[in-house]
PDB file of N, CA, C and O in Angstrom:
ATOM      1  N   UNK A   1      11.420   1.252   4.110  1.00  0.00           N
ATOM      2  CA  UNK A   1      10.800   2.465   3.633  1.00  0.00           C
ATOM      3  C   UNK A   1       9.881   2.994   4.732  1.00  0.00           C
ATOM      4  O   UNK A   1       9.019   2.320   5.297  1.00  0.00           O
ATOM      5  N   UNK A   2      10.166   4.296   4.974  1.00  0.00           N
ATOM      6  CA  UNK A   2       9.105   4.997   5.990  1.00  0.00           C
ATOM      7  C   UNK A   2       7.843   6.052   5.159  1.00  0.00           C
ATOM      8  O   UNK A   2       7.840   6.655   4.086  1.00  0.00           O
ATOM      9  N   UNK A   3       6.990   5.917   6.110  1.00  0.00           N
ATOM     10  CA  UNK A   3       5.697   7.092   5.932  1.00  0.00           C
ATOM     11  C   UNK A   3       6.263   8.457   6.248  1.00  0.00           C
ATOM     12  O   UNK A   3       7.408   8.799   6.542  1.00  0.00           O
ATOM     13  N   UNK A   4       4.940   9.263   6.078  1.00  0.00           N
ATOM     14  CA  UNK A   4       5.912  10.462   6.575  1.00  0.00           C
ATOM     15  C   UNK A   4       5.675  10.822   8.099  1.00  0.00           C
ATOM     16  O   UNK A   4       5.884  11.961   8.516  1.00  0.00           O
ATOM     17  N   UNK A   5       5.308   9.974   8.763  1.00  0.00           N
ATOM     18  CA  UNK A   5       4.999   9.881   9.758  1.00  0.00           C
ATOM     19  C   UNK A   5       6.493   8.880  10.836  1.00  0.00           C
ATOM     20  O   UNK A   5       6.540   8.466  11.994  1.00  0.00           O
ATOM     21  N   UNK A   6       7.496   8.860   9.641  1.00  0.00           N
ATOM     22  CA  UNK A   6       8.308   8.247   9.849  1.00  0.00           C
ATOM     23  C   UNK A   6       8.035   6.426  10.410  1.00  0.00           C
ATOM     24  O   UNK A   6       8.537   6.002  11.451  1.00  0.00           O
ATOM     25  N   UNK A   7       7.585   5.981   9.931  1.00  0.00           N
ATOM     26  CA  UNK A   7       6.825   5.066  10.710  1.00  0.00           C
ATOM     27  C   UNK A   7       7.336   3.540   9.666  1.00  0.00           C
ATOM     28  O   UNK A   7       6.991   3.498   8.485  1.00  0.00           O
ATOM     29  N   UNK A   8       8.139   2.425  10.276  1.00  0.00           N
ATOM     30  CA  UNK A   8       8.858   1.714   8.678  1.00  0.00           C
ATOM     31  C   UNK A   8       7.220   0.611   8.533  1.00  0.00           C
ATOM     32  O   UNK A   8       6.395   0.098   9.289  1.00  0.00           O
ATOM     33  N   UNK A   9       7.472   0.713   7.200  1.00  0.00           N
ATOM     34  CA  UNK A   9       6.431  -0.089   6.486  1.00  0.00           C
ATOM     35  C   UNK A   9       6.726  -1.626   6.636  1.00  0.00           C
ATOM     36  O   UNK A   9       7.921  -1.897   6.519  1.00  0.00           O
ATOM     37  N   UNK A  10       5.925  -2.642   6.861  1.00  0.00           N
ATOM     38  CA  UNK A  10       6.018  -3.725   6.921  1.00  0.00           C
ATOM     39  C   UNK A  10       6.162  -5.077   6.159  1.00  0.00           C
ATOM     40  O   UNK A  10       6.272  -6.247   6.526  1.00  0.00           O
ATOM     41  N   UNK A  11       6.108  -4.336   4.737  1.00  0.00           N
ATOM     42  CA  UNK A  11       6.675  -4.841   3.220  1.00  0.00           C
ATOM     43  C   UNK A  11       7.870  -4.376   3.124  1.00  0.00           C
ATOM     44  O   UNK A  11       8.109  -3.184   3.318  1.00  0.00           O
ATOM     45  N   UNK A  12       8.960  -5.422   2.751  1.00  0.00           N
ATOM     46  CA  UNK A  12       9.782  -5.125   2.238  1.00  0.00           C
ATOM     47  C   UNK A  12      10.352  -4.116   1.299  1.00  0.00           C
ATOM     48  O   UNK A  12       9.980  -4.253   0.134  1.00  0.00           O
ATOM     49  N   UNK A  13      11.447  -2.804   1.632  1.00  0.00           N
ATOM     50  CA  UNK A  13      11.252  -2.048   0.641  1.00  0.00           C
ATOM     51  C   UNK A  13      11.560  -2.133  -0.686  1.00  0.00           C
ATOM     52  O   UNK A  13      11.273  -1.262  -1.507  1.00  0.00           O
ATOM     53  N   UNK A  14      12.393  -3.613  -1.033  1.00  0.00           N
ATOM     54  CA  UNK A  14      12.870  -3.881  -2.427  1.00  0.00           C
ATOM     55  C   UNK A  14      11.655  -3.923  -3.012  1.00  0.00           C
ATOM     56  O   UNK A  14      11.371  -3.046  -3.829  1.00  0.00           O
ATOM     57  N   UNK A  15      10.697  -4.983  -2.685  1.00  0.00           N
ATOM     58  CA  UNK A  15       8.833  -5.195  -2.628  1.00  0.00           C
ATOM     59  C   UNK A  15       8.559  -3.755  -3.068  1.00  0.00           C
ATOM     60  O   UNK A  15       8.851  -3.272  -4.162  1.00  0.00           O
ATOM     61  N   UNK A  16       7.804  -2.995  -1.791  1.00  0.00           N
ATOM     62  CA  UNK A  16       7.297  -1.696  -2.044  1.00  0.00           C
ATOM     63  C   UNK A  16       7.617  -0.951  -3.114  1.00  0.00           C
ATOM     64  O   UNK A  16       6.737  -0.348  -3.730  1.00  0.00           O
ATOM     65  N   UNK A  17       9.152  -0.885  -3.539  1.00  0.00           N
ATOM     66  CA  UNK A  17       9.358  -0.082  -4.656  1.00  0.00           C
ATOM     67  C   UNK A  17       8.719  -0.450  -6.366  1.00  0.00           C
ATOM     68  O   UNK A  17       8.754   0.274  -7.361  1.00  0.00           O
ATOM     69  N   UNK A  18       8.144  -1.884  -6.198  1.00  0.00           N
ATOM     70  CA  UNK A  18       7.638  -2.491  -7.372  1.00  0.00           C
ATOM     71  C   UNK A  18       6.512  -2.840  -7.175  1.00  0.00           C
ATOM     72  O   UNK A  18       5.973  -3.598  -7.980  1.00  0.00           O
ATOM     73  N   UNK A  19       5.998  -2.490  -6.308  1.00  0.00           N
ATOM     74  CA  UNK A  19       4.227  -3.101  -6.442  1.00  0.00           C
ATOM     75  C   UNK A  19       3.920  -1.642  -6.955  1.00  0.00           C
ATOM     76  O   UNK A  19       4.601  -0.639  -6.742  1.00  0.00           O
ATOM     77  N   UNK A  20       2.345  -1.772  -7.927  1.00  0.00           N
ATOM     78  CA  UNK A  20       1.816  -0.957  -8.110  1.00  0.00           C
ATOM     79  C   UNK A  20       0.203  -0.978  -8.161  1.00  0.00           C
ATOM     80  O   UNK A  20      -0.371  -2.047  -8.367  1.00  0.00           O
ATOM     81  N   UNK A  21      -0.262  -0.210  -8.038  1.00  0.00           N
ATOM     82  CA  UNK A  21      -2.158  -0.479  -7.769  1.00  0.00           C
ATOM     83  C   UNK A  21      -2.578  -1.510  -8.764  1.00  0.00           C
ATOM     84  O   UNK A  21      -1.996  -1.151  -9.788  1.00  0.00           O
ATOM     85  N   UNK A  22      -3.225  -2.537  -9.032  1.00  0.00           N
ATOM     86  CA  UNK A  22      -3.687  -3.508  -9.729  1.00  0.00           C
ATOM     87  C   UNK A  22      -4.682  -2.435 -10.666  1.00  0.00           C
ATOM     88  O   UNK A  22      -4.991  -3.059 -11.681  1.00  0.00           O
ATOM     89  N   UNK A  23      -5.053  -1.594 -10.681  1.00  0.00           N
ATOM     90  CA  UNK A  23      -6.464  -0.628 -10.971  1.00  0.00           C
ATOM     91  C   UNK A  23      -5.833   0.634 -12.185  1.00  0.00           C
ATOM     92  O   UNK A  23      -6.192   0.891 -13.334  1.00  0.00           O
ATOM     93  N   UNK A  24      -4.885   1.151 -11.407  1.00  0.00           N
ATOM     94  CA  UNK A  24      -4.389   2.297 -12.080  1.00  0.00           C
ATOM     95  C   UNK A  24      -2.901   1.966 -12.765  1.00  0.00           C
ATOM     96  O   UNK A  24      -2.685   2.385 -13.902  1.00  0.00           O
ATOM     97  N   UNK A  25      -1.881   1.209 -12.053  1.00  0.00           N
ATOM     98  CA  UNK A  25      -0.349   0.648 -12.530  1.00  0.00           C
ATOM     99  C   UNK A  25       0.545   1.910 -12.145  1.00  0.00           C
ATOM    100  O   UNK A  25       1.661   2.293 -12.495  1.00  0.00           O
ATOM    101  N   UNK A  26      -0.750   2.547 -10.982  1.00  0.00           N
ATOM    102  CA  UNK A  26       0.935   3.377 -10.293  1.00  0.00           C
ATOM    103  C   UNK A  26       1.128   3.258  -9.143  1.00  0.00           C
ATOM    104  O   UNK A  26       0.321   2.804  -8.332  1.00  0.00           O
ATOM    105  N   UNK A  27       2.256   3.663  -8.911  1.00  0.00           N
ATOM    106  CA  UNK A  27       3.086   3.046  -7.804  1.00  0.00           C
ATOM    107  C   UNK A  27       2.257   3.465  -6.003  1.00  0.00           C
ATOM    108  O   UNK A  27       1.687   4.509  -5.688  1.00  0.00           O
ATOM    109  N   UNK A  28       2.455   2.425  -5.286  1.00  0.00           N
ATOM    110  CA  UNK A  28       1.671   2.401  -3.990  1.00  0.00           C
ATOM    111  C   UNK A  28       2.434   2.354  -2.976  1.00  0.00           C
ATOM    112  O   UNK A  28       3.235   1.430  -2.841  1.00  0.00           O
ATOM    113  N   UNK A  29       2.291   3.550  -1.901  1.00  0.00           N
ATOM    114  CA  UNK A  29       2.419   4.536  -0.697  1.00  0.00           C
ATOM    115  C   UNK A  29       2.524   3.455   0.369  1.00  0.00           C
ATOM    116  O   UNK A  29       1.825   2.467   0.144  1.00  0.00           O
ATOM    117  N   UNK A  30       3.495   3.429   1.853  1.00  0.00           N
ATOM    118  CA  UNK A  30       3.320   2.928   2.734  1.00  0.00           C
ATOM    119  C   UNK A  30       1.990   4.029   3.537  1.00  0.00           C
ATOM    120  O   UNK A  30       2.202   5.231   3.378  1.00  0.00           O
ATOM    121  N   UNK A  31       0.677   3.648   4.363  1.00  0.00           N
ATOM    122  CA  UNK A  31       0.369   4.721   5.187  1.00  0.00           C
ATOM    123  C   UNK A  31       0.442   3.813   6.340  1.00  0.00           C
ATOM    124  O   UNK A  31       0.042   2.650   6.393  1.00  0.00           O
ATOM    125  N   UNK A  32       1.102   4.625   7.401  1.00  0.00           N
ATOM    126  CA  UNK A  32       1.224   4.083   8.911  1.00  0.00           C
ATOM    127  C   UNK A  32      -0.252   4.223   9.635  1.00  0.00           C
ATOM    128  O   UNK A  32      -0.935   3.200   9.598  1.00  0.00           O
ATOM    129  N   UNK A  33      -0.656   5.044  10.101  1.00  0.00           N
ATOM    130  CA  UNK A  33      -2.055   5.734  10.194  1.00  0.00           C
ATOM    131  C   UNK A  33      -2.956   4.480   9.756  1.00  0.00           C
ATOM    132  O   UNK A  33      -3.603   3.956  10.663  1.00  0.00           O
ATOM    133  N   UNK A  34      -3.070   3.942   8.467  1.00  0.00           N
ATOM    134  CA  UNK A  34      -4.335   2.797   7.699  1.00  0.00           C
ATOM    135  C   UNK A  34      -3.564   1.576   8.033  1.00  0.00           C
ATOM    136  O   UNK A  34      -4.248   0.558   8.139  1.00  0.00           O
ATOM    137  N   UNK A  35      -2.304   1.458   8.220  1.00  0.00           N
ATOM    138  CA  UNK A  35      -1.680   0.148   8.171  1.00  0.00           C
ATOM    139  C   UNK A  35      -2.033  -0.225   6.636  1.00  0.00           C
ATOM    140  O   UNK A  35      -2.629  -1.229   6.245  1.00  0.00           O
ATOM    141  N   UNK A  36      -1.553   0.755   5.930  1.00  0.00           N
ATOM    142  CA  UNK A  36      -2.164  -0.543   4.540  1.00  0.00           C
ATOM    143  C   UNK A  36      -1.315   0.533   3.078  1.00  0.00           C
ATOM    144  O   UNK A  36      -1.053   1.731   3.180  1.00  0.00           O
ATOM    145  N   UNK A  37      -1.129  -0.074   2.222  1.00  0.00           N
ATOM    146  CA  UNK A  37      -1.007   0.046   0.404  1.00  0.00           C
ATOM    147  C   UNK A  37      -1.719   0.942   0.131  1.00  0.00           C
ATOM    148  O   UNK A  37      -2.899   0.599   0.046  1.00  0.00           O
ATOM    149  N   UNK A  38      -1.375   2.736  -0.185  1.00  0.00           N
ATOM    150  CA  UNK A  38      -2.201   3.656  -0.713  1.00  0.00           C
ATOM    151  C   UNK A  38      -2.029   3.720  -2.393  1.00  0.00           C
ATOM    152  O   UNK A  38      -0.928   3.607  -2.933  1.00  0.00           O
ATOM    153  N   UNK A  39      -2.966   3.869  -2.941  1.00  0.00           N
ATOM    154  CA  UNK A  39      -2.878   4.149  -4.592  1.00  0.00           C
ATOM    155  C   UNK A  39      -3.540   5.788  -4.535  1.00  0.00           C
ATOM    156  O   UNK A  39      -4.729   5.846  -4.221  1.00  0.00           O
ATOM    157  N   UNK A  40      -3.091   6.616  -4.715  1.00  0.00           N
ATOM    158  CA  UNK A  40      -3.295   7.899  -4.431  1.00  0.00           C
ATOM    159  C   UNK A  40      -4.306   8.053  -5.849  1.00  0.00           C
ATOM    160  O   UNK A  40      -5.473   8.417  -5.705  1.00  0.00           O
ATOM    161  N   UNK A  41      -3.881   7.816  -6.891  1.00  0.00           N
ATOM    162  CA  UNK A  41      -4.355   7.703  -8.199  1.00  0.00           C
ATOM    163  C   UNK A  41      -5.936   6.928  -8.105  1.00  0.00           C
ATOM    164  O   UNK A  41      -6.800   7.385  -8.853  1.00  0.00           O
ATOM    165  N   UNK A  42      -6.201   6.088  -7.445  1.00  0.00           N
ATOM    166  CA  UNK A  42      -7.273   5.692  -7.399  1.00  0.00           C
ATOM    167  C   UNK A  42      -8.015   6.047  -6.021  1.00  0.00           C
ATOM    168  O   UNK A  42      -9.158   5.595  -5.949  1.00  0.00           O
ATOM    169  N   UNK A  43      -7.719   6.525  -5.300  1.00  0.00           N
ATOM    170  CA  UNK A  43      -8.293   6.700  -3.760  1.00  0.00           C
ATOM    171  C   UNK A  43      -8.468   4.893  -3.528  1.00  0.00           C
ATOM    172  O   UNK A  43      -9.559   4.325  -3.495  1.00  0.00           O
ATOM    173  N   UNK A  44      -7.141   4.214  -3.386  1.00  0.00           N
ATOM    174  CA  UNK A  44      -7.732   3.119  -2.413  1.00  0.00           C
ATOM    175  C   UNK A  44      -6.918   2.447  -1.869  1.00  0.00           C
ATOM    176  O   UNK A  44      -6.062   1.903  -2.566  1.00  0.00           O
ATOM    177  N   UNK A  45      -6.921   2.311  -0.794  1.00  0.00           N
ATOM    178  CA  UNK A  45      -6.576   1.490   0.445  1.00  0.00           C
ATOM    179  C   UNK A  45      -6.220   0.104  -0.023  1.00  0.00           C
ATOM    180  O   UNK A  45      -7.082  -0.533  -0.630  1.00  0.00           O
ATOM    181  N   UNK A  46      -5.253  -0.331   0.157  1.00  0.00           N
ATOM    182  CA  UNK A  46      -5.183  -2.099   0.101  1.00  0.00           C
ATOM    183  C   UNK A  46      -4.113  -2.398   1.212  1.00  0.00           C
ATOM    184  O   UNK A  46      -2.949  -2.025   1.352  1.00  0.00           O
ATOM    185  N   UNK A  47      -5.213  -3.481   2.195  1.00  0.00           N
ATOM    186  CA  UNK A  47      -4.379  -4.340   3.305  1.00  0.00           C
ATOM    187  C   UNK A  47      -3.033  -4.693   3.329  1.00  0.00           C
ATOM    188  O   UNK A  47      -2.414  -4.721   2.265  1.00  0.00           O
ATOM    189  N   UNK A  48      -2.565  -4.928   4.229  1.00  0.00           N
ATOM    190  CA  UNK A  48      -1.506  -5.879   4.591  1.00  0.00           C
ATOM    191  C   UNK A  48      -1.604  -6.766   5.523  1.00  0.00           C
ATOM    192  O   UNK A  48      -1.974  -6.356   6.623  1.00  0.00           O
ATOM    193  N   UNK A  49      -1.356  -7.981   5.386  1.00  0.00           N
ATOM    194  CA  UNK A  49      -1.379  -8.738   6.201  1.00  0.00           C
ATOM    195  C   UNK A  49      -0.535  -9.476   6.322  1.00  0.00           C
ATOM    196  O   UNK A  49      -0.062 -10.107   5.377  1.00  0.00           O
ATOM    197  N   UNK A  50       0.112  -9.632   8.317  1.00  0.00           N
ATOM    198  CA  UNK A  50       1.131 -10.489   7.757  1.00  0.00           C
ATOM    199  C   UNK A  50       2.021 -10.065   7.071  1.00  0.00           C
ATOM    200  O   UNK A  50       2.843 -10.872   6.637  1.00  0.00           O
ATOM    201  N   UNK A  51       2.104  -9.087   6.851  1.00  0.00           N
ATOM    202  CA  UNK A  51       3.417  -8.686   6.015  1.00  0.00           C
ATOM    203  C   UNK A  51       3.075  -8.704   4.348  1.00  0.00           C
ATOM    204  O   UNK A  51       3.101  -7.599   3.806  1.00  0.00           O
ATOM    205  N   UNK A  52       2.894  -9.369   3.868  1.00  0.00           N
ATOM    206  CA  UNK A  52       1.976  -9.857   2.855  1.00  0.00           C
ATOM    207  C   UNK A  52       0.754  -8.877   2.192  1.00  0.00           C
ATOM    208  O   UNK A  52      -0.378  -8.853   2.674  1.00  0.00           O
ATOM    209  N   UNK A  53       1.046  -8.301   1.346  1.00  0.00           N
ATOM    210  CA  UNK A  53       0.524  -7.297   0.345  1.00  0.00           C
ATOM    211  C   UNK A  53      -0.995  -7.502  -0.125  1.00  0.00           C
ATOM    212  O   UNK A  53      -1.071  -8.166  -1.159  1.00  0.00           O
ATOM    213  N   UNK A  54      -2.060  -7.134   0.335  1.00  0.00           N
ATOM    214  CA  UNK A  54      -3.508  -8.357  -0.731  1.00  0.00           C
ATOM    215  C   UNK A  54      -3.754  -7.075  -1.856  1.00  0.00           C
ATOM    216  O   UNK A  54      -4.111  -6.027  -1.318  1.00  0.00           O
ATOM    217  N   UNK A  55      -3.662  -7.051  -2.779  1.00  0.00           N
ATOM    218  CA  UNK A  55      -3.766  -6.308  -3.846  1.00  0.00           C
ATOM    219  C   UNK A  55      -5.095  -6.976  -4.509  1.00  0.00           C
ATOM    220  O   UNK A  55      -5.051  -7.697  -5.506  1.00  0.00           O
ATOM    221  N   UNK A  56      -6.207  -6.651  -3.852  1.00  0.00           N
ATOM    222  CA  UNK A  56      -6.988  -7.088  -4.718  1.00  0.00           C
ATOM    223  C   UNK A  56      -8.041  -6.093  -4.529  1.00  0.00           C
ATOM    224  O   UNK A  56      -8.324  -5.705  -3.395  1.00  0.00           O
ATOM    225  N   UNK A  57      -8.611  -5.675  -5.522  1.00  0.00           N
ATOM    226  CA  UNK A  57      -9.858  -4.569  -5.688  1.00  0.00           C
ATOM    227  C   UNK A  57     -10.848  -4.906  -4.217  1.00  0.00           C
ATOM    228  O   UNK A  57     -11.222  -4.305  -3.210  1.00  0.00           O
ATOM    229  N   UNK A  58     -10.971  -6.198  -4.812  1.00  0.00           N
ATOM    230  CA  UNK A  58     -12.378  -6.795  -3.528  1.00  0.00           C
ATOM    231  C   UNK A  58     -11.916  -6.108  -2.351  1.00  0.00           C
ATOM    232  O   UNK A  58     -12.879  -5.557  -1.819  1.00  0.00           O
ATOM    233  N   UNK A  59     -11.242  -5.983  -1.954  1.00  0.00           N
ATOM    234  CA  UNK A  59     -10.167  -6.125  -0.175  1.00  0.00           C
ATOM    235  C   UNK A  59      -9.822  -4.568  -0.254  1.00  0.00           C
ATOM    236  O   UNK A  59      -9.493  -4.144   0.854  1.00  0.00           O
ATOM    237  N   UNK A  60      -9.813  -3.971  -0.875  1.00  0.00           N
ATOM    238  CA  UNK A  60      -9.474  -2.537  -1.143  1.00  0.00           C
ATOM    239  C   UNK A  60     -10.676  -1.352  -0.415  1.00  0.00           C
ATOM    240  O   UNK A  60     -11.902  -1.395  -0.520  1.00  0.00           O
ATOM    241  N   UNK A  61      -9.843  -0.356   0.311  1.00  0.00           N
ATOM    242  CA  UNK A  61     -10.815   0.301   0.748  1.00  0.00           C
ATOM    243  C   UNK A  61     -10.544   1.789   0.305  1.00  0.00           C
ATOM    244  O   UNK A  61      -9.524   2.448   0.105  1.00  0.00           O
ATOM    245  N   UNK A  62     -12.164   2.081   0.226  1.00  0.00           N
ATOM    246  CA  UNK A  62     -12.273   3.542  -0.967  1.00  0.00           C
ATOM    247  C   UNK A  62     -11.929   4.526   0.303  1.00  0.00           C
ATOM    248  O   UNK A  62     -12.462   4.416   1.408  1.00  0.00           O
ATOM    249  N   UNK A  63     -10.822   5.629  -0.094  1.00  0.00           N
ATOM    250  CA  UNK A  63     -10.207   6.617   1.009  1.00  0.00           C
ATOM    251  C   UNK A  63     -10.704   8.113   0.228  1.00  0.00           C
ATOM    252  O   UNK A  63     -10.434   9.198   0.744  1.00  0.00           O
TER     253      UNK A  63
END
């Protein structure tokens, strides 16, 4: 799955298509630009690391 920056996301896109914000339960954005999990619905940022998704509020950054 790409940004619109065309840029491929580093989660798997079978993954990406089923994660959703832990906060709101909607679905979360590759951004190339943050390197990270957008929840548009909540304004927030969540890491990747490693490839590896951290979906956790704590680790989440307010955009």
């Amino acid at each position: 799955m790409t940004d619109a920056a065309g840029e491929i996301a580093p989660v798997d896109p079978w993954l990406l298509a089923k994660l959703v914000c832990p906060v709101t339960r909607t679905p979360l954005r590759w951004d190339g630009a943050r390197g990270a999990l957008v929840s548009d619905a909540a304004g927030l940022a969540y890491p990747v690391r490693d490839g590896v998704p951290v979906l956790l509020v704590r680790e989440a950054v307010a955009i």
